[in-house]
C-alpha positions as CSV (number, residue, x, y, z in Angstrom):
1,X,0.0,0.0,0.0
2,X,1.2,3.4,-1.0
3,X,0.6,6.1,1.8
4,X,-0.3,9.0,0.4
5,X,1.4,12.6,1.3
6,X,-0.1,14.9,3.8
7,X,-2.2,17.8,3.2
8,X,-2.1,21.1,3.3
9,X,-4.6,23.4,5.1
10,X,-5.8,25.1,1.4
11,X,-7.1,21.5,0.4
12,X,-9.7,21.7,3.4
13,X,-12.9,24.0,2.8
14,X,-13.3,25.2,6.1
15,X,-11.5,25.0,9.6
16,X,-12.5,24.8,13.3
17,X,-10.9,25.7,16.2
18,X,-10.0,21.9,18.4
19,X,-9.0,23.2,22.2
20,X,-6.8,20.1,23.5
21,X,-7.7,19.5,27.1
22,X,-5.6,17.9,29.6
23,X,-7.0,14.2,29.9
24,X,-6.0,14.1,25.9
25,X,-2.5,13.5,26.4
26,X,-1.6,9.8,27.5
27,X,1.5,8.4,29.2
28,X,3.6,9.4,26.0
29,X,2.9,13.0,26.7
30,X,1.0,13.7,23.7
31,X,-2.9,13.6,22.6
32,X,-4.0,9.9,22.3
33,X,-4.8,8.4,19.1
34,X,-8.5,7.1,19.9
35,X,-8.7,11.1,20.8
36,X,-8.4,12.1,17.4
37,X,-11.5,10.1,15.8
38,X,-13.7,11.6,19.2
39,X,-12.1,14.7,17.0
40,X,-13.2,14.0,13.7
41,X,-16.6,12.6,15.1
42,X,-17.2,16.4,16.8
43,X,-16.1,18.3,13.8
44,X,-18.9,16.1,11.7
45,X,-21.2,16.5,14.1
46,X,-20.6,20.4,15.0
47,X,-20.8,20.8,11.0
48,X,-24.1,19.0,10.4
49,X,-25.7,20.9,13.3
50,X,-24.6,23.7,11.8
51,X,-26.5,23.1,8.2
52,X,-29.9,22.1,10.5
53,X,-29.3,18.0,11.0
54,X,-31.2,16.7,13.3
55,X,-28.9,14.3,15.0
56,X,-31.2,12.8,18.0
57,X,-32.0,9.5,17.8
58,X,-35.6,10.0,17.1
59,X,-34.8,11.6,13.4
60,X,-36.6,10.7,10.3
61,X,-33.1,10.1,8.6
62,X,-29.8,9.3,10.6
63,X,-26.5,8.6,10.2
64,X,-24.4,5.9,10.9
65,X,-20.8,5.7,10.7
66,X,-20.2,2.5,8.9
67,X,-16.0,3.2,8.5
68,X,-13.6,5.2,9.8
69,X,-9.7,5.8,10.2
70,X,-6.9,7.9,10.6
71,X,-3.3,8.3,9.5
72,X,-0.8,10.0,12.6
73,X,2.1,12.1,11.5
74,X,3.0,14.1,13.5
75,X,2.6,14.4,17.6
76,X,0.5,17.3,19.1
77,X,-0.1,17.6,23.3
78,X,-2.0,19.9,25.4
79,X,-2.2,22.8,25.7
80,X,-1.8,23.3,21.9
81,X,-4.8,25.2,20.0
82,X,-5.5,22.6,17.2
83,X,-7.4,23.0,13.5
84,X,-9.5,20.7,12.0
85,X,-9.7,21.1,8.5
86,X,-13.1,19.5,6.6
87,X,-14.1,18.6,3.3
88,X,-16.4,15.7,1.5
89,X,-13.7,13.2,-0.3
90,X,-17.1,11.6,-1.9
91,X,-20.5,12.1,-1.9
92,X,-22.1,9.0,-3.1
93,X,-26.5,8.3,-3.3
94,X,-27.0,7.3,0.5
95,X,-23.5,7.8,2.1
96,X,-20.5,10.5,2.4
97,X,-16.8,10.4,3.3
98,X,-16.1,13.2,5.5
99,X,-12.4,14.1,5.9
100,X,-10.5,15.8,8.2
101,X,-7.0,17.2,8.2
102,X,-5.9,18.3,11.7
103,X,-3.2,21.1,12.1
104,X,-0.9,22.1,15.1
105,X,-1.5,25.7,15.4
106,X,-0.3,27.4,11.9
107,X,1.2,24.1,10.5
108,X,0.8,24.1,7.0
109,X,0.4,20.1,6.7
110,X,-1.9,18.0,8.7
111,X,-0.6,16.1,11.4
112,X,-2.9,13.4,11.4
113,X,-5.5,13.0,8.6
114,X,-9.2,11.2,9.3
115,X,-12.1,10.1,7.6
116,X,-15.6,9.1,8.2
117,X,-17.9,7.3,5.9
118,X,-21.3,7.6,7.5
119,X,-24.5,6.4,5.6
120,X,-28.0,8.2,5.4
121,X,-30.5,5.5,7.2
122,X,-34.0,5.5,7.8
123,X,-35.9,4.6,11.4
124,X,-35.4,0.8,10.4
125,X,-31.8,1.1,9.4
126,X,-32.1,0.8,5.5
127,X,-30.2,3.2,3.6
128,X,-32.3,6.1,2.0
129,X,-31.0,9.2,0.0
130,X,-29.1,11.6,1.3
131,X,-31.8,14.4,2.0
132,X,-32.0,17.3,-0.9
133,X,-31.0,20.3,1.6
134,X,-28.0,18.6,3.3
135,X,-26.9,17.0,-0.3
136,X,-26.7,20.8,-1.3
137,X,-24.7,21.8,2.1
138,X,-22.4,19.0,1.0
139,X,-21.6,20.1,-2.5
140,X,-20.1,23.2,-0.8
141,X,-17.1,20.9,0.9
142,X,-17.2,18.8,-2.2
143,X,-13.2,18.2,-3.0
């Protein structure tokens, strides 16, 4: 498998602000790796509240995260200020990949790199379309 090289911050459409907290670091001194998917999983989330997603269980349409992973390369560690870039790497009929470049304060390159595939369900778990309005928020962060 060939690894691919990192990205910059230009190849994400939008950035949030990440404040590390304390507990992220582990005996190594620096954030944990299982912290940067609970990363990636908030960024997602905080993005799709932000275009109107209703993300309670009792939704018409959810979704589930059917894949996810990340690629480290470089350490960061409380108390840096970190930022997650995002972007849609796909946008298929039921189901996105979300990705997320995270950045140690003005670094230029991401030092770990995360995606998300999560799939548009409906209340018995089938897959349905990706809703018309989000589809449209989605084409925006569209690489």
């Amino acid at each position: 498998m060939t690894r691919q090289p990192p990205q910059p911050r230009s190849a994400y459409r939008i950035l949030f602000p990440v404040q590390t907290r304390w507990d992220d670091n582990d005996l190594y001194g620096h954030i944990n790796n299982v912290t940067y998917l609970k990363y990636i999983d908030t960024i997602v989330a905080r993005w799709q509240g932000g275009q109107g997603v209703d993300l309670g269980s009792a939704a018409d349409v959810r979704y589930l995260v059917v894949e996810s992973g990340a690629t480290y390369r470089s350490e960061a560690r409380f108390p840096e200020t970190l930022h997650a870039g995002l972007r849609v790497g796909r946008l298929g009929s039921s189901s996105v990949r979300y990705e997320v470049g995270i950045f140690r304060e003005d670094d230029e390159i991401a030092c770990v790199e995360g995606f998300f595939i999560q799939v548009a369900v409906d209340r018995n778990t089938r897959p349905v379309p990706v809703p018309a309005g989000l589809r449209a928020a989605l084409e925006t962060i569209l690489a």
